[in-house]
C-alpha positions, -999 to 999 in steps of 0.1 A, spaced: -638 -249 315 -647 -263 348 -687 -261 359 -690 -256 396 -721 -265 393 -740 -293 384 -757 -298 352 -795 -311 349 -794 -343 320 -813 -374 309 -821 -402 330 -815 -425 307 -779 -435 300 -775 -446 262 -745 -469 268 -733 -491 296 -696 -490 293 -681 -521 298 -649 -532 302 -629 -560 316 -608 -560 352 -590 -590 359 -616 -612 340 -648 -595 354 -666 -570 337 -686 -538 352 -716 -524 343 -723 -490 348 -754 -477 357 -768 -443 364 -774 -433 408 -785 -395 400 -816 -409 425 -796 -424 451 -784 -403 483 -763 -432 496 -740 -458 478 -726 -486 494 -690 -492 487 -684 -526 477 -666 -556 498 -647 -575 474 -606 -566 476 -598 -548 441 -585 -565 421 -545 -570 406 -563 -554 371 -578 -527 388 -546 -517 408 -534 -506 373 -568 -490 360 -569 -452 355 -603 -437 348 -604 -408 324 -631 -383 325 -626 -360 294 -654 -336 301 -684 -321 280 -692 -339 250 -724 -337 231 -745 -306 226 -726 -300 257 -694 -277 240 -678 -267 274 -663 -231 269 -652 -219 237 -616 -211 235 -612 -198 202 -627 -197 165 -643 -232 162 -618 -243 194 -647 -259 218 -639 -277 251 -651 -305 244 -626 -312 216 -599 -304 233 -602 -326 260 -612 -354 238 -574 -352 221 -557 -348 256 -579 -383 265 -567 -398 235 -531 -390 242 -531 -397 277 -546 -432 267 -518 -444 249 -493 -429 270 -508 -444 298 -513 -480 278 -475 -477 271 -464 -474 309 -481 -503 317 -517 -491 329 -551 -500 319 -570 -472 308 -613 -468 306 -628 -435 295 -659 -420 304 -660 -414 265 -643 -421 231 -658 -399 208 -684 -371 209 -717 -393 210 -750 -371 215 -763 -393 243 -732 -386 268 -729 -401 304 -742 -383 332 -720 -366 361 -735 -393 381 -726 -423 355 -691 -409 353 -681 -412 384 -698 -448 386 -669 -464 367 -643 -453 384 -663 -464 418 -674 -500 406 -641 -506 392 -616 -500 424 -595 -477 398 -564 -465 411 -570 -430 403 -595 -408 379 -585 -382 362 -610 -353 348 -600 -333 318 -608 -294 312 -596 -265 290 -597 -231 295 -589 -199 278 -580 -180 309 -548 -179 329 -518 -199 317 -506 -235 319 -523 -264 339 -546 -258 364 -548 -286 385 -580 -295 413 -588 -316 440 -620 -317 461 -626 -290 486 -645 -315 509 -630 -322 541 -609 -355 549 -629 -380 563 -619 -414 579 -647 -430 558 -636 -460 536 -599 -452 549 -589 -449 509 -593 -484 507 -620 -483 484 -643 -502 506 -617 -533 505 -627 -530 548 -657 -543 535 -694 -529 533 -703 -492 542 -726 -467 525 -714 -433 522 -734 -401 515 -727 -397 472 -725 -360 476 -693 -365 499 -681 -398 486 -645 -386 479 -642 -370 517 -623 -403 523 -598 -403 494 -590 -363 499 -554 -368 513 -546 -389 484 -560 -372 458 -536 -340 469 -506 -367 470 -516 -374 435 -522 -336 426 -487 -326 442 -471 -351 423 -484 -338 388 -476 -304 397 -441 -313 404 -439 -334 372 -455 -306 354 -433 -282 366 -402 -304 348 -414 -291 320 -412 -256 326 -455 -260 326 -465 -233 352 -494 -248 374 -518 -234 397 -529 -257 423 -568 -254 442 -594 -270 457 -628 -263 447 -666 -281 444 -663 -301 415 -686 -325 398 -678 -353 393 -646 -351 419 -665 -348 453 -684 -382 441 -654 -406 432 -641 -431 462 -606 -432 443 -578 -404 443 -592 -380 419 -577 -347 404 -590 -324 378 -567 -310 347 -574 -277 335 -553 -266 298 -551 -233 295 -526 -216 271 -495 -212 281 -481 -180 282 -439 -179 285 -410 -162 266 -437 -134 251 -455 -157 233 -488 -178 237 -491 -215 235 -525 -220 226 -541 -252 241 -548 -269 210 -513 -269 202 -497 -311 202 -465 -307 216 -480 -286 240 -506 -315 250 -477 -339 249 -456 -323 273 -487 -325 301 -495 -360 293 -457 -369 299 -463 -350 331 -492 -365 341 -482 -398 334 -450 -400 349 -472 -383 383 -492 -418 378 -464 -441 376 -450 -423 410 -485 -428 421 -489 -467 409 -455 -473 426 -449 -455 454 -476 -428 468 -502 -444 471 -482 -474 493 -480 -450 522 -486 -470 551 -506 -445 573 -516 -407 565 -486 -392 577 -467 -407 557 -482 -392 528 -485 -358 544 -451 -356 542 -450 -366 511 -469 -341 499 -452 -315 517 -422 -325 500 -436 -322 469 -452 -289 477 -414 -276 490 -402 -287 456 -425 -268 437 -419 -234 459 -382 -239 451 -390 -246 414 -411 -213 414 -384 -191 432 -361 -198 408 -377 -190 378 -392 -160 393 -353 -150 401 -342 -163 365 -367 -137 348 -358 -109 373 -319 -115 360 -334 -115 323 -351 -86 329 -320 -63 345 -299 -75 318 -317 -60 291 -318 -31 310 -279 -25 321 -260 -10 296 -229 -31 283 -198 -16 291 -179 1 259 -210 8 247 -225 34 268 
């Protein structure tokens, strides 16, 4: 379940995940002391252009919520990372993860959002569960859009940025991004509820970030609980197909307009998607109410 908050933890990060981009390898380091970072000058990198972060959160003695007898957060997301990991490997993308398996010395919210930020990644997604409300619940950072950085990731060259407010300059993508999943989503008859909100580590990232919340999905009088595979299959389809829109078109906007309407078209296709299956279950529903004829 998402934390609004953020989380006291150790200073001292275990592991540096490493990983290779284009023949260079990153360190990660933990910043929880810093108040500024400086965003780096090099251009990213062709490797990097095709990294996706993933951010499956918890982990540890930290469960998450509990969503069910011996069902903990953390657990969940862990699958969905696994999934989306191959799914993403098989369209093409490279794929680093905050975490593979549930260590007891986790990274920090801080460390986190480090390797997406020192490796130019093309987009970081964070992974939640819930057992409230129904479907995917998808977030972007409630900061407001900032000129800062440009969404370049600091390929302008060198200028520090307040860490709190990193993502204020990759805002407008990250709802491109978060329209496009929604609409993907929605292809699978997956309702979604879209918001912004104070997330850790979202409002630190200086990369289009979103935030995917599973919660069961409740349709045709049944419940799909979130543990369920085909379930989690049929959002990782969605979400990757939103990254391979994202990878070859969105993100190649050539000025912030064009991307606002982008997202407003997106946004127009969900509405429509959503009026008609809210007319769909009103026919449903007067059809099992209206007698037949001959049989009155």
């Amino acid at each position: 379940m998402l934390n609004l908050l953020p989380k006291s933890s150790a200073a001292i990060v275990r592991t540096l995940l490493l990983f290779a981009l284009g023949g260079m390898v990153a360190a990660v380091s933990s910043v929880q002391a810093q108040q500024q970072i400086p965003m780096p000058a090099s251009t990213p990198s062709m490797a990097a252009s095709k990294l996706v972060v993933l951010d499956p959160a918890h982990g540890g003695s930290d469960t998450g919520a509990v969503l069910g007898d011996k069902v903990l957060e953390k657990d969940v997301t862990l699958a969905l990372a696994s999934r989306l990991r191959s799914a993403l490997a098989a369209s093409g993308f490279t794929v680093a993860s905050t975490r593979e398996s549930d260590v007891a010395d986790i990274l920090t919210s801080d460390s986190r959002a480090e390797v997406a930020n020192r490796s130019h990644a093309l987009a970081c997604v964070v992974l939640h569960a819930t057992a409230y409300g129904s479907g995917v619940h998808i977030f972007t950072s409630s900061l407001q859009t900032s000129t800062a950085g440009d969404g370049d990731g600091g390929a302008s060259g060198f200028s520090p940025v307040q860490w709190e407010t990193a993502q204020a300059g990759f805002v407008l993508q990250s709802r491109g991004l978060a329209a496009a999943a929604a609409t993907e989503i929605g292809k699978h008859h997956i309702s979604t509820l879209s918001a912004q909100a104070p997330l850790r580590p979202l409002d630190n990232l200086m990369c289009p970030a979103i935030a995917i919340e599973l919660a069961p999905l409740i349709a045709n009088g049944g419940i799909t609980p979130v543990t369920e595979a085909a379930y989690q299959q049929q959002v990782v389809t969605a979400v990757v197909q939103a990254l391979v829109w994202w990878r070859d078109q969105g993100r190649n906007a050539s000025k912030p307009a064009d991307l606002d309407s982008q997202i407003a078209a997106q946004s127009k296709a969900i509405a429509t998607a959503e009026a008609a299956g809210r007319s769909a279950a009103r026919a449903r529903a007067a059809n099992a109410v209206t007698p037949q004829k001959g049989k009155q």
